[in-house]
DSSP file (Angstrom, degrees, kcal/mol; ACC not computed):
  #  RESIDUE AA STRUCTURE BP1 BP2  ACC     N-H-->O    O-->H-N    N-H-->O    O-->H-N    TCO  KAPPA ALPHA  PHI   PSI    X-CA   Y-CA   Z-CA
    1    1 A X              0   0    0      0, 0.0     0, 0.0     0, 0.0     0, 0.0   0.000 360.0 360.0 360.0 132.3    0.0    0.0    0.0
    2    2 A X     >  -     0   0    0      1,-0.1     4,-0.9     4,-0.0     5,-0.1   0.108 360.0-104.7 -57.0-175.3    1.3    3.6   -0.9
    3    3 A X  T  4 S+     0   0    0      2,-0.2     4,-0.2     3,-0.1    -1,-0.1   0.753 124.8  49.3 -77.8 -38.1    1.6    6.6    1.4
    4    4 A X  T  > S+     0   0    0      2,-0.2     4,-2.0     3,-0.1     8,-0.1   0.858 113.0  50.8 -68.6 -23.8   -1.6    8.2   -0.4
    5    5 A X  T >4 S+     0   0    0      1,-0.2     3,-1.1     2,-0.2    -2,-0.2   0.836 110.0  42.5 -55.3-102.1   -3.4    4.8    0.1
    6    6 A X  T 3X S+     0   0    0     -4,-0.9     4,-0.8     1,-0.3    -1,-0.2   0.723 117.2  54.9 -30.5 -13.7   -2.7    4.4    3.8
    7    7 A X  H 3>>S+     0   0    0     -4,-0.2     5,-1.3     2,-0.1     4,-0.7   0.960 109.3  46.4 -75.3 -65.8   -3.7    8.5    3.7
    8    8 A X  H XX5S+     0   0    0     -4,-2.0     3,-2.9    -3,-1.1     4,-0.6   0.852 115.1  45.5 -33.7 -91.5   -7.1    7.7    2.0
    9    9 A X  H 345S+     0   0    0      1,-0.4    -1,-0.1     2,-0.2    -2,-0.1   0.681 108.8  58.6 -67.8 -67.7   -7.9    4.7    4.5
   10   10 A X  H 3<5S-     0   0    0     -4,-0.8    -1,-0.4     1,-0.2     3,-0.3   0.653 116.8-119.1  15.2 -50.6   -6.9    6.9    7.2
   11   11 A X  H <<5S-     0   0    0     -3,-2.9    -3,-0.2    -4,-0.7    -2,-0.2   0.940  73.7 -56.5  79.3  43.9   -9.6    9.5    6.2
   12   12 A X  S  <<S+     0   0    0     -5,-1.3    -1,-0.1    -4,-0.6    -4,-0.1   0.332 109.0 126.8 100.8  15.0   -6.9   12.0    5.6
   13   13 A X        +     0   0    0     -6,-0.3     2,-0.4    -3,-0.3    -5,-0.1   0.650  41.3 107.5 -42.5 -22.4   -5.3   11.7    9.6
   14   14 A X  S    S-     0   0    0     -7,-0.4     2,-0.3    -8,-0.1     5,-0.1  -0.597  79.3-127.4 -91.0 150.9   -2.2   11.1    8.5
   15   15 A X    >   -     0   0    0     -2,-0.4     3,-2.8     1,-0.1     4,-0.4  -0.526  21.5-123.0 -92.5 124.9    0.2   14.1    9.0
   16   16 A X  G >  S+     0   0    0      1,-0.3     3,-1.6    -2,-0.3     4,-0.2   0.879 116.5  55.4 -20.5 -60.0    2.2   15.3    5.2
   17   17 A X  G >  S+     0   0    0      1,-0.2     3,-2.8     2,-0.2    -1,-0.3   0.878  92.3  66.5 -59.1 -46.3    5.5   14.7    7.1
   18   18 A X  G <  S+     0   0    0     -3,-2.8    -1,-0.2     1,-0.4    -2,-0.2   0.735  98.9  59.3 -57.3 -33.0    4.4   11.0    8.1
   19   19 A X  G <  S+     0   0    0     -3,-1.6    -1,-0.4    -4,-0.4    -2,-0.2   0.355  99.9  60.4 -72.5 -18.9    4.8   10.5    4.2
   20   20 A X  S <  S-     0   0    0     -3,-2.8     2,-0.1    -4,-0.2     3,-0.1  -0.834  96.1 -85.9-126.6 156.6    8.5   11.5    3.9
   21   21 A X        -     0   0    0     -2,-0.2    -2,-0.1     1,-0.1    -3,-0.0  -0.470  46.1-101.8 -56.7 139.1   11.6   10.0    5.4
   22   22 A X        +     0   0    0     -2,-0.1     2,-0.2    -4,-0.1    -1,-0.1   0.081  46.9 175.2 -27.2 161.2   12.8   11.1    8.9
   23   23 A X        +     0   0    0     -3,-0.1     2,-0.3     2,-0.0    -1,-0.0  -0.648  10.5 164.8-177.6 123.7   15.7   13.5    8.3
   24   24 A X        -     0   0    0     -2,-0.2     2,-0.3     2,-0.0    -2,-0.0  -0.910  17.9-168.5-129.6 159.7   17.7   15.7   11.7
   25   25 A X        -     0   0    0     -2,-0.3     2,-0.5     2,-0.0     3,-0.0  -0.903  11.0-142.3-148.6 126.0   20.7   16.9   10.5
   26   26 A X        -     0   0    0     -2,-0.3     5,-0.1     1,-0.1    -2,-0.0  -0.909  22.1-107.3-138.0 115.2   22.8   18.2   13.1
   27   27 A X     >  -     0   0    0     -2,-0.5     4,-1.8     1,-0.1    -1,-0.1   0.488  22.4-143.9   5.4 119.9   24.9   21.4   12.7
   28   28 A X  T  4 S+     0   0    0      2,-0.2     4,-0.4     1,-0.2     5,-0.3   0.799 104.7  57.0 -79.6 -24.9   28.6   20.3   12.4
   29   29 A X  T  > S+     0   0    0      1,-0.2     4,-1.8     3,-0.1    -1,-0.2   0.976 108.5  56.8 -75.4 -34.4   29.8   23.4   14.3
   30   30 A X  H  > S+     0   0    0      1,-0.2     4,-0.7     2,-0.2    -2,-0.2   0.751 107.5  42.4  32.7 -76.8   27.2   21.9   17.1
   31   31 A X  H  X>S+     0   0    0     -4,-1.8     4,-2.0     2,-0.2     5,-0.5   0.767 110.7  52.8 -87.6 -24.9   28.6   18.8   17.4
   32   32 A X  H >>5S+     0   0    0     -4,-0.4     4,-2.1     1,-0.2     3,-0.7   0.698 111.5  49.5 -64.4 -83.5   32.5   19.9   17.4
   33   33 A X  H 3<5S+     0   0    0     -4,-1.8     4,-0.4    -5,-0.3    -1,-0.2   0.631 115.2  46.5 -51.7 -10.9   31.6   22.4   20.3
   34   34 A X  H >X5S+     0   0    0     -4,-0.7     4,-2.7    -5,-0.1     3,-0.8   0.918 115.9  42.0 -47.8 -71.5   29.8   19.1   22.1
   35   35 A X  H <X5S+     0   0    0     -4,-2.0     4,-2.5    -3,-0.7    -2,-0.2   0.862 119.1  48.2 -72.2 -36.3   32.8   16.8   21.4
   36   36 A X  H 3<<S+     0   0    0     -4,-2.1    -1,-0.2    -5,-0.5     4,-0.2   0.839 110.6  48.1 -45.7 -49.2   35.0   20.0   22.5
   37   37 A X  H X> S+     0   0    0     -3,-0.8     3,-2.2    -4,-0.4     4,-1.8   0.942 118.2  50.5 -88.3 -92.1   32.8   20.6   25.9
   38   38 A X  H 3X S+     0   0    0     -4,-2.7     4,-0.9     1,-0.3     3,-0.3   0.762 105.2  48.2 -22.7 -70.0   33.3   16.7   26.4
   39   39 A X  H 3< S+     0   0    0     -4,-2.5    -1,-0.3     1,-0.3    -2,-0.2   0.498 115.2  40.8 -88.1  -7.5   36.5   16.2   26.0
   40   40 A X  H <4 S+     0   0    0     -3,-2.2    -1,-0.3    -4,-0.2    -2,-0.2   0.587 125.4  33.6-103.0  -1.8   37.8   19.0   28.3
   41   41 A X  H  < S+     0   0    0     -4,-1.8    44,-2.1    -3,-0.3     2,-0.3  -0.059 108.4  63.9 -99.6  15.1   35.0   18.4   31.3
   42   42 A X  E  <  -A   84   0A   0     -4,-0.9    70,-1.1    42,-0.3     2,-0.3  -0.975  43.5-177.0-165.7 139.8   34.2   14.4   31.4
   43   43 A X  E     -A   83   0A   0     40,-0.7    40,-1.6    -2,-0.3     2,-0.4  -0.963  27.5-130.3-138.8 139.5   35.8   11.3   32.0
   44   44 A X  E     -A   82   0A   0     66,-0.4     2,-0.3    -2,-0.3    38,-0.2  -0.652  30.5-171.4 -91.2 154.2   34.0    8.2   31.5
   45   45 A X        -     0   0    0     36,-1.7     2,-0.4    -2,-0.4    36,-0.4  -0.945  16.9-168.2-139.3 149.0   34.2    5.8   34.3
   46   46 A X        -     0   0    0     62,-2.1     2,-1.4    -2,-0.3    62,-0.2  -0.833  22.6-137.3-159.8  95.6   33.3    2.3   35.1
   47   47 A X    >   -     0   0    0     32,-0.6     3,-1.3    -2,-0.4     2,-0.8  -0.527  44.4-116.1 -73.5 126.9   33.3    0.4   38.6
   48   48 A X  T 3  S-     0   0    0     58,-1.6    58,-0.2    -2,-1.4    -1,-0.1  -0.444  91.6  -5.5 -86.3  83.0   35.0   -3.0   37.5
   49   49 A X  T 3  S+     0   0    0     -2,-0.8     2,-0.5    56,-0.1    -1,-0.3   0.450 117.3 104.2 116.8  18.3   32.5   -5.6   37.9
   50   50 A X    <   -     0   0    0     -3,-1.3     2,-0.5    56,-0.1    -3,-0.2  -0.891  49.3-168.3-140.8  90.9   30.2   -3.4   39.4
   51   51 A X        -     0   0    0     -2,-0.5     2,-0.3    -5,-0.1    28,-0.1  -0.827  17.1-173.1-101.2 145.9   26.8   -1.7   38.0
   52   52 A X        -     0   0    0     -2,-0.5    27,-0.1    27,-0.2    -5,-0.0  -0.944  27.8-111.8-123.7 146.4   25.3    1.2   40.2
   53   53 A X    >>  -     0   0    0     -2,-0.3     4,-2.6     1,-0.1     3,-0.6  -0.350  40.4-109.4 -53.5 148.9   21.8    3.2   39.8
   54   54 A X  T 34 S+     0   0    0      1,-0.3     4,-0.3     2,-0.2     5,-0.3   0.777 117.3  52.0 -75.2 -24.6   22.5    6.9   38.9
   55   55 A X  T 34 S+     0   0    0      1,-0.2    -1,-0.3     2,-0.2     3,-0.1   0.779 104.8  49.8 -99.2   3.5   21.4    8.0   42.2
   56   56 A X  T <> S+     0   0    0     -3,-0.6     4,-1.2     1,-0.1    -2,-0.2   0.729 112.9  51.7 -91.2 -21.8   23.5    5.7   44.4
   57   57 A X  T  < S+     0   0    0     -4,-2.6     4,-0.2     1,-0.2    -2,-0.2   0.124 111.3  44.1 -88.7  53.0   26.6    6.9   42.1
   58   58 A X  T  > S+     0   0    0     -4,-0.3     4,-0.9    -3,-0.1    -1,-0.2   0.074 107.3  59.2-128.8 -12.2   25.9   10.8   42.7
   59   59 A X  H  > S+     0   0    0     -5,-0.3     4,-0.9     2,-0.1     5,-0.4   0.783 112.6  47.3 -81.6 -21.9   25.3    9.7   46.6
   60   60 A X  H >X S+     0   0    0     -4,-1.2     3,-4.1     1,-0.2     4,-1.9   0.868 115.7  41.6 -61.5 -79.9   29.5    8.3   46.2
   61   61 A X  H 3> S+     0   0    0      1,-0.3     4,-1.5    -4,-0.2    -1,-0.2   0.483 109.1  49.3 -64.0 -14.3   30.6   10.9   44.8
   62   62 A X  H 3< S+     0   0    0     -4,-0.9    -1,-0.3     2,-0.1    -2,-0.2   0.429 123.7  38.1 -86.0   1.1   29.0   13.5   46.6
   63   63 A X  H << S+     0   0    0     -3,-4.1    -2,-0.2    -4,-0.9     3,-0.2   0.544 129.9  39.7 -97.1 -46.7   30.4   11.4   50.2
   64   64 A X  H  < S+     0   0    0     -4,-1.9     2,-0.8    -5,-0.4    -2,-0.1   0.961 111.5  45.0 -51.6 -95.3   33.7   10.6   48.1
   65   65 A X     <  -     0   0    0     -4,-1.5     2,-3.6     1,-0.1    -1,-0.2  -0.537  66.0-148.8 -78.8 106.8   34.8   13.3   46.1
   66   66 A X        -     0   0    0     -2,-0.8     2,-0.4    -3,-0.2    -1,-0.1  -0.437  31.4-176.1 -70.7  80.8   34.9   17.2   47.7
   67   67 A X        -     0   0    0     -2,-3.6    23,-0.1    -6,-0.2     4,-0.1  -0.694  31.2-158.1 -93.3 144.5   34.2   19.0   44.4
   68   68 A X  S    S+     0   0    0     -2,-0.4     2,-0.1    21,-0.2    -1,-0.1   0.291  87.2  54.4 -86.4  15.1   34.3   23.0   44.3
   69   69 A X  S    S-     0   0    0     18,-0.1     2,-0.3    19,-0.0    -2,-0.1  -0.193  92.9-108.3-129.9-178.7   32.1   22.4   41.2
   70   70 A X        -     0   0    0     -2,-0.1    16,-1.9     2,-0.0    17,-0.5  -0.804  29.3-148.8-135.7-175.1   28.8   20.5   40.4
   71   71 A X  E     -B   85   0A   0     -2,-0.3     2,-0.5    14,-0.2    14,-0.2  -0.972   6.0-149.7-154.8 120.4   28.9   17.3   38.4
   72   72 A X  E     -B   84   0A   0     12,-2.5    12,-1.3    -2,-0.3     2,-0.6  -0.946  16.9-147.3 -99.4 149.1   26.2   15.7   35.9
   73   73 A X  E     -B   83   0A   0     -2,-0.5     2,-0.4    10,-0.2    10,-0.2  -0.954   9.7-166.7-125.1 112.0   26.2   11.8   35.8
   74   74 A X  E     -B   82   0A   0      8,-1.7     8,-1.1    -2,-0.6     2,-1.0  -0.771  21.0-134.0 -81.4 111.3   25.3   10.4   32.2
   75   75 A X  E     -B   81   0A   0     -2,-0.4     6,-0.2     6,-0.2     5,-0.1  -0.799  27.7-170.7 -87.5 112.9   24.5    6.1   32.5
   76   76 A X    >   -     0   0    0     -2,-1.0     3,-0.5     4,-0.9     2,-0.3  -0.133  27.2 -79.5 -73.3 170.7   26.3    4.2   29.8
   77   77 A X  G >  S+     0   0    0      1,-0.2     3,-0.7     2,-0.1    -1,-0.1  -0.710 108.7  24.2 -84.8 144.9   26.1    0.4   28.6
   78   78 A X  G 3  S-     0   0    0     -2,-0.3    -1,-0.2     1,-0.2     3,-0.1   0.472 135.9 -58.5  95.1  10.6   27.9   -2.3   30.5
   79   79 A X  G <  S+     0   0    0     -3,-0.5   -32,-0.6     1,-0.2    -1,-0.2   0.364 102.7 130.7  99.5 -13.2   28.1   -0.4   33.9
   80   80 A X    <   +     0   0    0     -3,-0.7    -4,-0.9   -34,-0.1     2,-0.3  -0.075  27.3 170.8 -78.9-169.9   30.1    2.8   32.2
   81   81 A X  E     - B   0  75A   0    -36,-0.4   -36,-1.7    -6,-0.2     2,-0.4  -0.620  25.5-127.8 166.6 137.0   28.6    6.0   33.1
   82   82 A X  E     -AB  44  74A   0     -8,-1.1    -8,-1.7    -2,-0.3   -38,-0.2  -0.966   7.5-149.9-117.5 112.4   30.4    9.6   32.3
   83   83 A X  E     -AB  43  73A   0    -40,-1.6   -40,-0.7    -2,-0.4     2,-0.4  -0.418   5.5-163.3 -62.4 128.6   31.0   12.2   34.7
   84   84 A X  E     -AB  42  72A   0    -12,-1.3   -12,-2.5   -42,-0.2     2,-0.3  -0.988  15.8-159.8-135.0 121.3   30.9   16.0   33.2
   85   85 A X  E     - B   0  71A   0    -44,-2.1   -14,-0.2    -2,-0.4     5,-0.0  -0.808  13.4-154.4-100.0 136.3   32.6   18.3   36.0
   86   86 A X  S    S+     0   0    0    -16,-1.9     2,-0.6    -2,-0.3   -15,-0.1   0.777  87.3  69.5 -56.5 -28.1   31.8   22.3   35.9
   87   87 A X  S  > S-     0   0    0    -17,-0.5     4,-0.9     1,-0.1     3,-0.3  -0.808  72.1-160.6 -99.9 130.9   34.9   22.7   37.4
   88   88 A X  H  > S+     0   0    0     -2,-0.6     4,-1.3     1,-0.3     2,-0.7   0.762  97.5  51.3 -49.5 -36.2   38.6   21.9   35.3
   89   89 A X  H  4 S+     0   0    0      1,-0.2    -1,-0.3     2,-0.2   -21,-0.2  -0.493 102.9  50.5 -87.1  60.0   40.3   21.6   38.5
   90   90 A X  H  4 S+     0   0    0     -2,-0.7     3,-0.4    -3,-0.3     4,-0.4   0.017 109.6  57.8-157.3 -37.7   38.1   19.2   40.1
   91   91 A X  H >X S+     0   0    0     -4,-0.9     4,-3.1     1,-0.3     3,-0.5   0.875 111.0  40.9 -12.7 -65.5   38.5   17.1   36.8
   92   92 A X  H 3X S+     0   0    0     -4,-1.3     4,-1.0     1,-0.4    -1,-0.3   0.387 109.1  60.2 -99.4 -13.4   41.9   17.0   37.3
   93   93 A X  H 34 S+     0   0    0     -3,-0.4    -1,-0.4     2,-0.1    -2,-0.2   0.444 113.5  36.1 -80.6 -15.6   41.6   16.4   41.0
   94   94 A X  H X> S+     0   0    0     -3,-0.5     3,-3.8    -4,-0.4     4,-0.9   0.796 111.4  57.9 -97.9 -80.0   39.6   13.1   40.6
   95   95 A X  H >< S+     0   0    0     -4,-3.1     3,-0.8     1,-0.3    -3,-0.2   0.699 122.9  27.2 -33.9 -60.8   41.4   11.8   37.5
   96   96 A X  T 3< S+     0   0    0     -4,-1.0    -1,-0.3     1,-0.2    -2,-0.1   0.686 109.7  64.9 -93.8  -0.1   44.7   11.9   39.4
   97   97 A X  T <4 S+     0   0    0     -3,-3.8    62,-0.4    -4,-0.2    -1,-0.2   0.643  92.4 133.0 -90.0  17.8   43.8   11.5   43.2
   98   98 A X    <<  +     0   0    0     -4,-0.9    61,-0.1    -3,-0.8     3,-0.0   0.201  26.4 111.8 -50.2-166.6   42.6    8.0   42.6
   99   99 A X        +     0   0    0      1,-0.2    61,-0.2     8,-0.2    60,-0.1   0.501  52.5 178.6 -76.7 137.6   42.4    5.1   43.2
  100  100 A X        -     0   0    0      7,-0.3     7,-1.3    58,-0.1     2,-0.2  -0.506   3.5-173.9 -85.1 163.0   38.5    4.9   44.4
  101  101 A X  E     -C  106   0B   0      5,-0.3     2,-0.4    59,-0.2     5,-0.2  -0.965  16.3-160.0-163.9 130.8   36.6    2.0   45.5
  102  102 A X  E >  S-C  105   0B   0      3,-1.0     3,-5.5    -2,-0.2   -42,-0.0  -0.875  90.0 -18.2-122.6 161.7   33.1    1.1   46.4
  103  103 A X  T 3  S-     0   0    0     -2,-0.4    -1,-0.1     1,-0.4     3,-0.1   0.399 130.2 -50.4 -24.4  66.7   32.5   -1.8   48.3
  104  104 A X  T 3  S+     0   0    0      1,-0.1     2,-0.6    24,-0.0    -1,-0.4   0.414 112.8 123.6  77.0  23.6   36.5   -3.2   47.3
  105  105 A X  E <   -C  102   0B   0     -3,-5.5    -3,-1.0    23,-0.1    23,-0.1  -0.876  63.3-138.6 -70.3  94.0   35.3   -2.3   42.8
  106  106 A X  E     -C  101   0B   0     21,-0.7   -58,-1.6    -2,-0.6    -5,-0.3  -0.296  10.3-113.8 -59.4 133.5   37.8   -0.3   42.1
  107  107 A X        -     0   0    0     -7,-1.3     2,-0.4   -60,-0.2    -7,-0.3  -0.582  25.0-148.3 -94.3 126.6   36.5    2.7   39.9
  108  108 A X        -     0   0    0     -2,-0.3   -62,-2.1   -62,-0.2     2,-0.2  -0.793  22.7-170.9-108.6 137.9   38.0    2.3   36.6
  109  109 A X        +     0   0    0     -2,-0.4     2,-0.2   -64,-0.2   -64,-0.2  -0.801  17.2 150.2-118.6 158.7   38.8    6.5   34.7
  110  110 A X        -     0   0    0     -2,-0.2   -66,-0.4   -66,-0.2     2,-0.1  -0.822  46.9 -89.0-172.0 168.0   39.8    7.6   31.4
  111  111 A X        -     0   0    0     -2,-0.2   -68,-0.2   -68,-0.2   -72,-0.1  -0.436  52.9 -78.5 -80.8 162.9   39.1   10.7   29.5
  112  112 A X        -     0   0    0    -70,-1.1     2,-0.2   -74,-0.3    -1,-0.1   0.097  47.6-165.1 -55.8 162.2   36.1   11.4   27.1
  113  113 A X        -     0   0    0     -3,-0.1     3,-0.4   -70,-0.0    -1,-0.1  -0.881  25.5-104.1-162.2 112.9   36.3   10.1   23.9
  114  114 A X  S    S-     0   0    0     -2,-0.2     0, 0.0     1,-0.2     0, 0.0  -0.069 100.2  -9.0 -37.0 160.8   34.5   10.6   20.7
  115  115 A X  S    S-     0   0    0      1,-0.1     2,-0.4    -3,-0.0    -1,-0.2   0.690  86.5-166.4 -16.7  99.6   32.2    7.8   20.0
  116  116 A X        -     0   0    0     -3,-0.4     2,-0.4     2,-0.0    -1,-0.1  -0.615   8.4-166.2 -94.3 159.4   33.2    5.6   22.7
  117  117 A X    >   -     0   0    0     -2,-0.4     3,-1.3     0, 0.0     4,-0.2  -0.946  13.2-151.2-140.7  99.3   32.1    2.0   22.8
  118  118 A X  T 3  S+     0   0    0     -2,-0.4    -2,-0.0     1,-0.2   -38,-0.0   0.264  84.7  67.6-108.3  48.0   32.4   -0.4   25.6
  119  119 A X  T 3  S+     0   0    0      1,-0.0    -1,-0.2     3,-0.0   -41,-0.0   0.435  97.8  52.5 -86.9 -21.0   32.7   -3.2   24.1
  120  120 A X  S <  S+     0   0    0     -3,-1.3     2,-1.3     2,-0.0    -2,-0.1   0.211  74.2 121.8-100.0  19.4   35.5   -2.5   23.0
  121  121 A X        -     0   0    0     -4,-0.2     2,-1.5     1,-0.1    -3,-0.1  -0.388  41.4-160.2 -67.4 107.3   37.4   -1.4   26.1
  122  122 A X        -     0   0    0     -2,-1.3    -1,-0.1     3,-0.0     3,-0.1  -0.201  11.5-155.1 -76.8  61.4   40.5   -3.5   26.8
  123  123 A X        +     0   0    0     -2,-1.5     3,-0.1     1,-0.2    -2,-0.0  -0.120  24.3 164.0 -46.2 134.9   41.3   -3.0   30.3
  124  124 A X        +     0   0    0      1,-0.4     2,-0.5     0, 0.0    -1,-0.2   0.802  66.4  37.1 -97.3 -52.5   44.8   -3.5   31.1
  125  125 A X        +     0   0    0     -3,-0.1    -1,-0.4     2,-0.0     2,-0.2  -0.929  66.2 165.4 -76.8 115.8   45.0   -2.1   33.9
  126  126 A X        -     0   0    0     -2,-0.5     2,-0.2    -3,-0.1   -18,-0.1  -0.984  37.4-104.2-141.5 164.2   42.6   -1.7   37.0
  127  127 A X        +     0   0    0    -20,-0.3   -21,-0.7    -2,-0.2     2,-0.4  -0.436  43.1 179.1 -55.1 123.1   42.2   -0.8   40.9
  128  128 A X        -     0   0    0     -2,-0.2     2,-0.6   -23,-0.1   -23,-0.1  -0.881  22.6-142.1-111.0 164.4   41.9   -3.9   43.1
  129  129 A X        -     0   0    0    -25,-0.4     2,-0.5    -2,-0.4    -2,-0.0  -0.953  17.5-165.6-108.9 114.5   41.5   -4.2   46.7
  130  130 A X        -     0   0    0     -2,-0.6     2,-0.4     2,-0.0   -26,-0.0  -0.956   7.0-162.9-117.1 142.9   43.4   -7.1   48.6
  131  131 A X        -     0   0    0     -2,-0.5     2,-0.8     2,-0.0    -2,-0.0  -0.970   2.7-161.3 -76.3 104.8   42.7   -8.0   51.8
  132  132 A X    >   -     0   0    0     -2,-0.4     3,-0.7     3,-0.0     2,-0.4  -0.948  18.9-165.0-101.2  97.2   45.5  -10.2   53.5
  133  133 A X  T 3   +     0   0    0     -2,-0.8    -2,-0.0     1,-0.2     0, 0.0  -0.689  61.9  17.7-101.8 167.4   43.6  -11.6   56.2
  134  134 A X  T 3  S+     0   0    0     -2,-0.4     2,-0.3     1,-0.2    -1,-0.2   0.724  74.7 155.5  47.2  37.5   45.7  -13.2   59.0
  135  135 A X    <   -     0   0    0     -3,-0.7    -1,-0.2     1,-0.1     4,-0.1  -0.652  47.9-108.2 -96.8 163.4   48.6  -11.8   58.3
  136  136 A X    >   -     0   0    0     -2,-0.3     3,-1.4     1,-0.1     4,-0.1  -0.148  25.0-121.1 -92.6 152.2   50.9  -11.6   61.5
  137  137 A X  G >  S+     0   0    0      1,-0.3     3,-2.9     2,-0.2     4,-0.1   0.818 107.0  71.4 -57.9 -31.6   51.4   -8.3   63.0
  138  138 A X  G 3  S+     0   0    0      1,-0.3    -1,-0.3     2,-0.1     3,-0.1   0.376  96.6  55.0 -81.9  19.2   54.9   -8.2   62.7
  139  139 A X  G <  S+     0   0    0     -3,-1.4     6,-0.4     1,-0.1    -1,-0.3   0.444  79.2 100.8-108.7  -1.5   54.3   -7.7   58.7
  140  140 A X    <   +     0   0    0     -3,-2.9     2,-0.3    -4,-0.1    -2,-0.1   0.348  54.9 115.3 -76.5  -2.9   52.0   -4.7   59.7
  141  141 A X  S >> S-     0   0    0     -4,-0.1     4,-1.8     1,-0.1     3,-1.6  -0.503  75.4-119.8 -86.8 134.3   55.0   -2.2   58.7
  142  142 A X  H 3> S+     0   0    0     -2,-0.3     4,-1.6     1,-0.3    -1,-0.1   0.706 111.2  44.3 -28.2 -41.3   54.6    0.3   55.8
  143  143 A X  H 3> S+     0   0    0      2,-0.2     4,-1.9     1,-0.1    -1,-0.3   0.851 111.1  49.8 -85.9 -17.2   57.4   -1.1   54.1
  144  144 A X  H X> S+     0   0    0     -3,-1.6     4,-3.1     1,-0.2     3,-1.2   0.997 117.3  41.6 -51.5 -67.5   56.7   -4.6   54.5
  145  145 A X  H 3X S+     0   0    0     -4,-1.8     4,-2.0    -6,-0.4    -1,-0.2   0.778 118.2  46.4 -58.9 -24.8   53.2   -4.1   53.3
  146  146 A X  H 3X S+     0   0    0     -4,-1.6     4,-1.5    -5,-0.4    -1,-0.3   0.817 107.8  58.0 -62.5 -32.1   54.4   -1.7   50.5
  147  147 A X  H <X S+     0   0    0     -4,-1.9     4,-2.5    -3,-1.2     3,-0.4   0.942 115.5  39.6 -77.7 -66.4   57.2   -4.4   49.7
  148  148 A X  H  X S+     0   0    0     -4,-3.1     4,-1.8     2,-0.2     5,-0.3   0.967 111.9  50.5 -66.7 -45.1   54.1   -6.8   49.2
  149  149 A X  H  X S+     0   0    0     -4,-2.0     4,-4.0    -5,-0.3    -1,-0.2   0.915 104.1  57.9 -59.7 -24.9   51.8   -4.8   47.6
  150  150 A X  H  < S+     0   0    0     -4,-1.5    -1,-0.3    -3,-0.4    -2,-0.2   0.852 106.9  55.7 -68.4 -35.7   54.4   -3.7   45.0
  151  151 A X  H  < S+     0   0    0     -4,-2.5    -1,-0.3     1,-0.1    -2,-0.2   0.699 103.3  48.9 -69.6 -19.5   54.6   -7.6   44.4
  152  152 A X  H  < S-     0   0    0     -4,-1.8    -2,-0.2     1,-0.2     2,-0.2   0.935 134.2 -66.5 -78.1 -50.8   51.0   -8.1   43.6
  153  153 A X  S  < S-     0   0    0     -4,-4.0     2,-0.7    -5,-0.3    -1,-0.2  -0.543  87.8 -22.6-167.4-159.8   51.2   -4.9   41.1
  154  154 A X  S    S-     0   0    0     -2,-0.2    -4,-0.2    -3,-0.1    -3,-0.1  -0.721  70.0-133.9 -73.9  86.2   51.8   -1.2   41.2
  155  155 A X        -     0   0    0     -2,-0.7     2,-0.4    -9,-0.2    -5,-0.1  -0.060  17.2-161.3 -62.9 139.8   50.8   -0.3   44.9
  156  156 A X        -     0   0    0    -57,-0.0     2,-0.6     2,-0.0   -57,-0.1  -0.940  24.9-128.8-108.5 128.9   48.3    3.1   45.1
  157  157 A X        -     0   0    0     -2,-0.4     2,-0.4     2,-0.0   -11,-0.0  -0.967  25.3-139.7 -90.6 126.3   48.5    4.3   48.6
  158  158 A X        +     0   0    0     -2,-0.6     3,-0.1     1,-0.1   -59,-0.1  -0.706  35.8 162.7-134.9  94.6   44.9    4.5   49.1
  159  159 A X        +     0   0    0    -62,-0.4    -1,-0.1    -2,-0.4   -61,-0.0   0.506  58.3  81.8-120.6  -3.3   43.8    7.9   51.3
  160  160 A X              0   0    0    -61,-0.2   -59,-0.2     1,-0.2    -1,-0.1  -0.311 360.0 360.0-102.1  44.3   40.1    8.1   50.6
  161  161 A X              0   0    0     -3,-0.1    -1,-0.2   -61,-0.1    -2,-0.1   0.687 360.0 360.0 -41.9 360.0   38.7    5.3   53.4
């Protein structure tokens, strides 16, 4: 059946535009000053094994993080979700005062990225939490325990309990 058919049976309901293909076209200077915007305010982020509701991570981060800023929190596929900070410094105060952790998932960062995908993330790296339970007191000394942790991986001294 044509589009004047299906108009006719209609009894003439159907709106002119229903009849033509969709079409947005969206302003290349637009999307550059988006992707611009993005890529100096947002980092997407991904607690590693871990999916959260948007309002239990904006109750973290507002217990977590002491921003001088305010924050909007975008939910992604797989668990990702992207943080856009007002503030540049407060950016740059997260990205490097890691590592974070919600109940031991270590919060995995990276900066914005044009059409990001996460499916195709390769983590190489991420935060983990060990526990050494029973381990003797007399291993309780910074360098011991640094000395070990440095053997699992890279130790992050860890300041955000």
């Amino acid at each position: 059946m044509t589009g004047n058919q299906w108009q006719a049976r209609l009894g003439g309901r159907c709106l002119p535009r229903a009849l033509k293909k969709p079409r947005f076209v969206i302003p290349n200077n637009k999307l550059e000053e988006y992707r611009c915007y993005m890529r100096d305010h947002a980092l997407i982020c991904n607690f590693v094994g871990f999916w959260l509701a948007k309002k239990d991570l904006a109750k973290w981060i507002h217990q977590r993080w002491k921003l001088k800023g305010h924050i909007d929190l975008t939910l992604g596929a797989k668990g990702f979700f992207t943080v856009i900070f007002s503030n540049l410094k407060d950016k740059e105060m997260i990205f490097k005062g890691g590592p974070y952790f919600m109940n031991n998932a270590g919060l995995f960062m990276r900066h914005w990225e044009d059409i990001y995908n996460p499916d195709q993330e390769k983590m190489s790296a991420a935060p983990i939490w060990v526990q050494l339970f029973t381990l003797p007191i007399e291993f309780w000394d910074p360098e011991i325990l640094e000395g070990i942790g440095n053997t699992i991986g890279s130790l992050s001294k860890y300041q955000n309990l």
